[in-house]
N, C-alpha and C positions, 0 to 999 in steps of 0.2 A: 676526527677519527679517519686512518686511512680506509683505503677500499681494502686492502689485505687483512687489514684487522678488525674490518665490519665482517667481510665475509665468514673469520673464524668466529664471529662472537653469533654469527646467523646461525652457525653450522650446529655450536653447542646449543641453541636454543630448538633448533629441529628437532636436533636429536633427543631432548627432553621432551617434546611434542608427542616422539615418535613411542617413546617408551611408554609414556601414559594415558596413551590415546584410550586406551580400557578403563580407565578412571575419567576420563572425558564423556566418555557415551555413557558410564552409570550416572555421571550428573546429569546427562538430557535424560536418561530414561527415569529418573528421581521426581524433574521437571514435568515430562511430559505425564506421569501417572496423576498429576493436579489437574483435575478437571475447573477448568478456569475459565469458563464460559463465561462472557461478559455482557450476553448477550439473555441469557436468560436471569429471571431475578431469584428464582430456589437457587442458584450455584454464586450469586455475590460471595457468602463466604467463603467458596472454594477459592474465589480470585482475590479475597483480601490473604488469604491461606499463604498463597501466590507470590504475594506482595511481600511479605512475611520471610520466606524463602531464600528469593532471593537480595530482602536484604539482610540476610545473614551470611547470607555467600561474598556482600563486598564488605561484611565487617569481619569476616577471617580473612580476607585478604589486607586487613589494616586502614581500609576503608571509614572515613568518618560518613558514617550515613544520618539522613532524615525526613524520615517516614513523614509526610507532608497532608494534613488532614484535609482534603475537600469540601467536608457537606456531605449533602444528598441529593439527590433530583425527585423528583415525582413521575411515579408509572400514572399510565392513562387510565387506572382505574383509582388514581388516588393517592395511593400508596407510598410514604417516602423511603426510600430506599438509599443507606449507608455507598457514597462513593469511594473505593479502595482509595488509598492513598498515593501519594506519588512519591517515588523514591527520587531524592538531590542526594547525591554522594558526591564524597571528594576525596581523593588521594594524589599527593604531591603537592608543596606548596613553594616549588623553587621559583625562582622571581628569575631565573637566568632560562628555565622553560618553558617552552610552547604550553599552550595548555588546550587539550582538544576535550570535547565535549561528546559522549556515545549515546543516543537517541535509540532504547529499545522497546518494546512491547511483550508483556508477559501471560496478555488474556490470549482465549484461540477463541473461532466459531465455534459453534454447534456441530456435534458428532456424536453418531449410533453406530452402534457394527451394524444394524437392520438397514442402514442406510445404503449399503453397499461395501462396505469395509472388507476385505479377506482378512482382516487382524482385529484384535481389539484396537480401539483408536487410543488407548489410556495406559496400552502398553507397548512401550517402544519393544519393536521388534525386529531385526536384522533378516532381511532376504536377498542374498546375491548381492552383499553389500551395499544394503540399501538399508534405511533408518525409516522402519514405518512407524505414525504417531501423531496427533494431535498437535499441531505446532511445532514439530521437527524444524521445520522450515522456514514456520512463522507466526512467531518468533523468537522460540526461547533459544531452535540452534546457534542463530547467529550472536542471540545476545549471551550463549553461554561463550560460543568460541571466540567473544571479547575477553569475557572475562578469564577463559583460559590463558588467554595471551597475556595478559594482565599477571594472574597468575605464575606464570611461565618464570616472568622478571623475576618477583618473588621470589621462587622457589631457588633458584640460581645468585639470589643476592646480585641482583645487577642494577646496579645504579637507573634507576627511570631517566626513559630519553625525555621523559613529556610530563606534564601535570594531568591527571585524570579528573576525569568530570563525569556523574553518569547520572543520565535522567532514565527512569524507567518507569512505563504506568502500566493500567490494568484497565484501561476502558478503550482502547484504541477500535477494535473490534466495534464498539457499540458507540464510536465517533469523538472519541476522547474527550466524553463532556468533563469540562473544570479546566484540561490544559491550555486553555489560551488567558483565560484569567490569571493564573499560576505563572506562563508568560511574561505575562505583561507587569505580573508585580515581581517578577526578577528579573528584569532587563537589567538594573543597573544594581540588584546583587550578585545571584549564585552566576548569571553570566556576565556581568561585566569585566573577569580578567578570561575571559577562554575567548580565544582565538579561532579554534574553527570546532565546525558541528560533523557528527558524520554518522548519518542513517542508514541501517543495514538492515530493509524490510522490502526488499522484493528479490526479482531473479534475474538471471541471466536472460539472456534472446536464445543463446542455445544450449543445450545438454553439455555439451563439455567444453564451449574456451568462452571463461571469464571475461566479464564486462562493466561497467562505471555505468551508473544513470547520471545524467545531466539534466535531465526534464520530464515533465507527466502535464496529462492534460487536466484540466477542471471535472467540474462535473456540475450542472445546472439542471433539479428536476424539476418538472410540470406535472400539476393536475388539471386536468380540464372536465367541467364537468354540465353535465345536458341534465334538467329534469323536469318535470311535470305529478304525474301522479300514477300509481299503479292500474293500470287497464286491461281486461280481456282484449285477447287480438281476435275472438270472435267477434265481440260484439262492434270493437273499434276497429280494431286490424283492417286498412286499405283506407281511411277517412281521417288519419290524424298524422300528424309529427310527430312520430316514432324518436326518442332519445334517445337510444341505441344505434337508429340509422343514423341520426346525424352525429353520433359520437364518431361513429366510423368514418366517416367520411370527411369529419376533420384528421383524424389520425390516416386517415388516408394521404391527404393531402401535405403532408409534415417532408415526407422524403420518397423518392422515385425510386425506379427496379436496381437502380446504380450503385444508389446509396448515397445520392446527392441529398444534400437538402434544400426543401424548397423554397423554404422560408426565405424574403428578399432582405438582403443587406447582410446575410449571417455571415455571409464570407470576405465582407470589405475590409475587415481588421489583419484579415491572417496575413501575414507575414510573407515577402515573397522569398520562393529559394533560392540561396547564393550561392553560388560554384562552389562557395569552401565549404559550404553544409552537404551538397548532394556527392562534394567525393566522400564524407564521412558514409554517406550508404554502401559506396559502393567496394567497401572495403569489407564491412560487417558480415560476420558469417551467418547465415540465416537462410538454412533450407526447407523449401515452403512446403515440401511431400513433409517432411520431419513435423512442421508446425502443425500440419494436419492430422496426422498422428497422434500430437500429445493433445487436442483437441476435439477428436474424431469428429473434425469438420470433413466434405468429399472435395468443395468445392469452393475458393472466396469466388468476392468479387471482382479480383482483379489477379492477374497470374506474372508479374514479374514480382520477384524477390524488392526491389526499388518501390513502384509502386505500392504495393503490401504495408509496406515498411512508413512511407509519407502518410500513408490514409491513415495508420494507426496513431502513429506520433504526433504529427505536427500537423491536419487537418482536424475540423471538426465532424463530429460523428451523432448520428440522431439513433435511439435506442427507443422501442416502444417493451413494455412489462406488462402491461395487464389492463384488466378493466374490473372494476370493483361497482359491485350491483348487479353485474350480469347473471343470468345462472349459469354453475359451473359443475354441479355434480352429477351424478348418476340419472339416467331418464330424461322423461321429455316434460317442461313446465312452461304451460302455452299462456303467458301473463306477460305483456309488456312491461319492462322493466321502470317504473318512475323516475328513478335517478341513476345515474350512471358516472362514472369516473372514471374517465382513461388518464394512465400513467406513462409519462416519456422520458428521457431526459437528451442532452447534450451535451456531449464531450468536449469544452470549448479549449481553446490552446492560447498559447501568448498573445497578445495584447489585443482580445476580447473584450469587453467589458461587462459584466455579468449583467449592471445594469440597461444596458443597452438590449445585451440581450432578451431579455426579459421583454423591454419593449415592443422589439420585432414578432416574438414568439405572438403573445395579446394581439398585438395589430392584422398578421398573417391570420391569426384565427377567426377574428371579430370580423375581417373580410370576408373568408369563407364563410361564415356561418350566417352571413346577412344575405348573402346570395339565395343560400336557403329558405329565406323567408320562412324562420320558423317561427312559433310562438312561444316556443320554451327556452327557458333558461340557461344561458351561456357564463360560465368563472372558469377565469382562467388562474393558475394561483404556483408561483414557483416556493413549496416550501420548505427548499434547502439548495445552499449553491457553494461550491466550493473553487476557490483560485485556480488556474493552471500556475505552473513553476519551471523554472528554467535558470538554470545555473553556466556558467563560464568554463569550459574544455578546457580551457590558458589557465584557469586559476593552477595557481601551484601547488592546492591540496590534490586537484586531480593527476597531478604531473609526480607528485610523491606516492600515491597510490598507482598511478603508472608502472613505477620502479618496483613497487614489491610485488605487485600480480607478476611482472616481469621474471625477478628474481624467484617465488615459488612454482609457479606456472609452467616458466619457459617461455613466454609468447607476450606480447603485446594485447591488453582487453581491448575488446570492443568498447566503440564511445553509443550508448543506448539512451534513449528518450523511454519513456514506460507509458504506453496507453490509456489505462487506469487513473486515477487519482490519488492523489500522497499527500491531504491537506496537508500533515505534519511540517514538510520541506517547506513549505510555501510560507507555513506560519512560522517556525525557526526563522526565516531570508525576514522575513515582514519585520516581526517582533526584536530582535534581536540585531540584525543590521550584519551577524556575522558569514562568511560563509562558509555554505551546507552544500554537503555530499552527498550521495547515494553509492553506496558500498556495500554492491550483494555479493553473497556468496552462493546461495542457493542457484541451481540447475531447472532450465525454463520446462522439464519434465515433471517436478516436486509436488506437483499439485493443491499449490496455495488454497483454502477454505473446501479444497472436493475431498472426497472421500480419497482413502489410500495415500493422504498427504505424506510425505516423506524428505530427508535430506539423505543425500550418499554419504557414506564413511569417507571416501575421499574429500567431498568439500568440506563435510564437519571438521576433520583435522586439517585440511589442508587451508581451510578458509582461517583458523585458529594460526598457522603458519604465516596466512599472508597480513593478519592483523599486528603480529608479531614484526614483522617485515618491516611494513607501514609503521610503526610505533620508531624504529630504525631511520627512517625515511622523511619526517617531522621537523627534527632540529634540523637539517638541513639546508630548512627552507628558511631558515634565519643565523 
C-alpha cells in the first residue's frame, strides 16, 4: 500500500472514529456501571457478569470466542469460590497476516463514593472532558478502545490488516490466579500462530505526550516476624525483649534516609548504565513539580528529573507497609504485643534473581537480629515474588507503534520503563517466547486503583485512533 493511499484510508477511518465517539463512551459507561470487583468474593458474579459482556461484544464483531472455564480457588476462610472465566477470541484467519494477540483486564479495585469519589465510581461521568469511573482507565477503556478499533474496520468493510487474537480475564486485580496455567497449556495452541503480544494496562509518564513501556520492575515481598508471648509492660516492661522493639529495629535497618538499601549484595546484579540507555532519559518529558502534583508528594528524594527517573525504573527500591500484631486503633493499650509481623517488599529490576534475593534479605536479618541477643523468635518468609521485565526499543513491534503514536499524536512517544510491577508481560515474554508490548494510552494524571480514577475523551478516542493506526502499521513489518 502506498503512503498516499494509507493516509486516505487513515483519514476515512478517523473520521468514522470521530463520528461515533458518543457511541464509544456509552460502551465504557455500559462497561464501567459492572461493578467487577475482583477483589471482593459477594461481587465474583458481578465480574463473571463482566466476562459475559464483553464476550458478546467480540461475538458481534464476528469474533469466534471461548469462554475458558478455570475452577475455583479457596478464601481463607474455606470457602470455594467459582473463578470467572477467561476469554480466547479469534478473528481473522489469513495465513498471509500478521497475527497480533491484545492482553486486557475487565475486573477493577475496590470503590465507594464514601471513599472520596466526587461521582459515583459506577457511573461514568464526563467533567471538563474527562471520563470519571471505575476502570475508565483500568482497564476496560483501553480494552474497549481496541475493540473500537477493531470495530472501526468492521464497520467500513475493510479488509483486516492483521489476524486478531484477544485474551481477556477478570482476576487480574486479585493476581490473575489460573493465568499462567491457561498459559502454559496454550503455548503451542491459541498462541502458537500469533506473532506479537500487545498490553495496554498502564500509563503514560506525563498528562499529555504519549509513550511505549519497555520494562517494569519485580516485586519480592517479606514477612518478618518477632514473637514470644503477650506481656504487661508494667509488670515486664524494662526486663525483657520487647518483639516490637526488635521488629523495628530490623525494619530499621532494611534501608537509610536516602533510600538506599542496606542489605549487602542487593545491588551487584543491577545492570550498569549505558550511554545509549541514559540519552533515552534525557529526552523523556517528565516534569517533576507536575509529578508532584498528580501525587501530592512536597518533596522526593532526589531533585533531578534523571535521577527521579533511574531510582524508579531501573534501580531497586525497599517499601515497608505495616506491622500486623501491633495495636492500631483508637486509645491507649499498655500490653506487649506477643507476636508481631513487619511487612516490606522490594522492587527488584533486570537481572535480580528472586532467589538470591531472598537469600540476602534472611542473612542481612538473621545478622541483625543476632547482634540483639534476643531470646525470641525470628521467620523470615517471602510469600509472593514476582519477575521484573524488559523488552527490546529495536524490536519492530515498538518501531510500528512508533509510527502510529506519530501519525495520531504528532510527536514521537516517549520510550518509559514503569516502576510498578506487570507480572502479565513477563509471563506472556516467559511462557510464550513471543514479543510483548506495552501500549498505554492512559494519562499519568488518571488515577489508576485511587479514587476519582478517570480516562480523558481525548485519549479514549484518540488512543482508539492510534490502535487503528498501529493495526495499519503491522503488515509492514513483514
Amino acid at each position: 500500500m502506498s503512503s498516499s493511499s494509507s493516509s486516505v484510508l487513515e483519514m476515512e477511518i478517523f473520521r468514522y472514529i470521530d463520528v461515533h465517539q458518543s457511541d464509544f463512551i456509552e460502551n465504557l459507561k455500559e462497561w464501567v456501571a459492572v461493578e467487577s470487583d475482583s477483589i471482593q468474593p459477594v461481587l465474583r458474579k458481578e465480574v463473571i457478569r463482566m466476562m459475559t459482556l464483553a464476550a458478546d461484544r467480540l461475538s458481534a464483531l464476528g469474533a469466534t470466542v471461548n469462554l475458558v472455564n478455570l475452577g475455583s480457588h479457596q478464601l481463607p476462610d474455606g470457602q470455594d469460590l467459582p473463578l470467572p472465566p477467561v476469554i480466547l477470541g479469534e478473528l481473522g484467519k489469513d495465513p498471509q497476516n500478521p497475527t497480533v494477540c491484545f492482553y486486557g483486564h475487565v475486573d477493577v479495585q475496590p470503590a465507594k463514593k464514601e471513599d472520596g469519589w466526587k461521582t459515583d465510581p459506577y457511573t461514568l461521568t464526563e467533567i471538563n472532558g474527562h471520563l470519571y469511573g471505575r476502570g475508565a482507565t483500568d482497564n476496560k477503556g483501553p480494552v474497549l478502545a481496541w475493540i473500537n478499533a477493531v470495530e472501526t474496520f468492521r464497520a467500513l468493510k475493510l479488509a483486516m490488516p492483521v489476524n486478531f487474537k484477544f485474551l481477556i480475564e477478570g482476576m487480574e486485580e486479585a493476581g490473575s490466579l489460573g493465568l499462567e496455567k491457561l498459559l502454559e497449556e496454550e503455548k503451542q495452541g491459541f498462541f502458537s500462530d500469533v506473532d506479537y503480544i500487545v498490553i495496554s494496562d498502564n500509563l503514560w509518564l506525563s498528562n499529555k505526550k504519549p509513550a511505549l513501556t519497555y520494562g517494569s520492575r519485580g516485586n519480592a515481598c517479606f514477612f518478618v516476624e518477632c514473637g514470644s508471648k503477650d506481656l504487661h509492660s508494667g509488670t515486664f516492661g524494662g526486663i525483657i525483649h520487647e518483639p516490637l522493639m526488635d521488629l523495628i529495629a530490623l525494619l530499621d535497618s532494611l534501608v537509610d534516609a536516602t533510600g538506599r538499601i542496606q542489605i549487602p549484595g542487593i545491588y551487584d546484579s543491577v545492570a550498569a548504565l549505558t550511554e545509549e540507555e541514559r540519552k533515552l532519559y534525557e529526552s523523556i518529558e517528565f516534569v517533576v513539580e507536575e509529578h508532584k502534583n498528580n501525587s501530592g508528594v512536597k518533596k522526593f528524594l532526589y531533585g533531578t528529573k534523571e535521577e527521579i527517573l533511574l531510582h524508579l525504573w531501573r534501580y531497586p527500591s525497599l517499601s515497608i507497609h505495616g506491622i500486623e500484631g501491633a495495636f492500631h486503633e483508637l486509645g491507649i493499650k499498655t500490653v506487649i504485643p506477643a507476636k508481631v509481623i513487619g511487612k516490606f517488599s522490594i522492587r527488584q529490576v533486570p537481572h535480580m534473581d528472586l532467589s538470591v534475593v531472598k537469600q540476602q534479605v534472611v542473612e542481612h536479618l538473621e545478622g541483625v537480629f543476632s547482634k540483639r541477643n534476643s531470646p525470641n523468635k525470628l521467620k523470615v518468609s517471602m510469600p509472593m515474588g514476582a519477575e521484573p521485565w524488559l523488552a527490546d526499543v529495536n524490536d519492530p513491534l515498538y518501531k510500528a507503534a512508533r509510527r502510529a503514536i506519530k501519525t495520531v499524536f504528532g510527536e514521537d512517544p516517549d520510550f518509559i520503563r514503569d516502576g510498578s510491577t506487570i507480572p502479565v508481560a513477563r509471563m506472556f515474554q516467559t511462557i510464550t517466547q513471543k514479543s510483548v508490548m506495552m501500549f498505554p494510552i492512559g494519562a499519568a494524571d488518571d488515577g489508576e486503583h485511587s479514587q476519582n480514577e478517570k480516562i480523558s475523551r481525548h485519549n479514549y478516542i484518540e488512543g482508539t485512533k492510534v490502535f487503528a493506526a498501529f493495526f495499519l502499521e503491522i503488515p509492514k513489518l513483514h
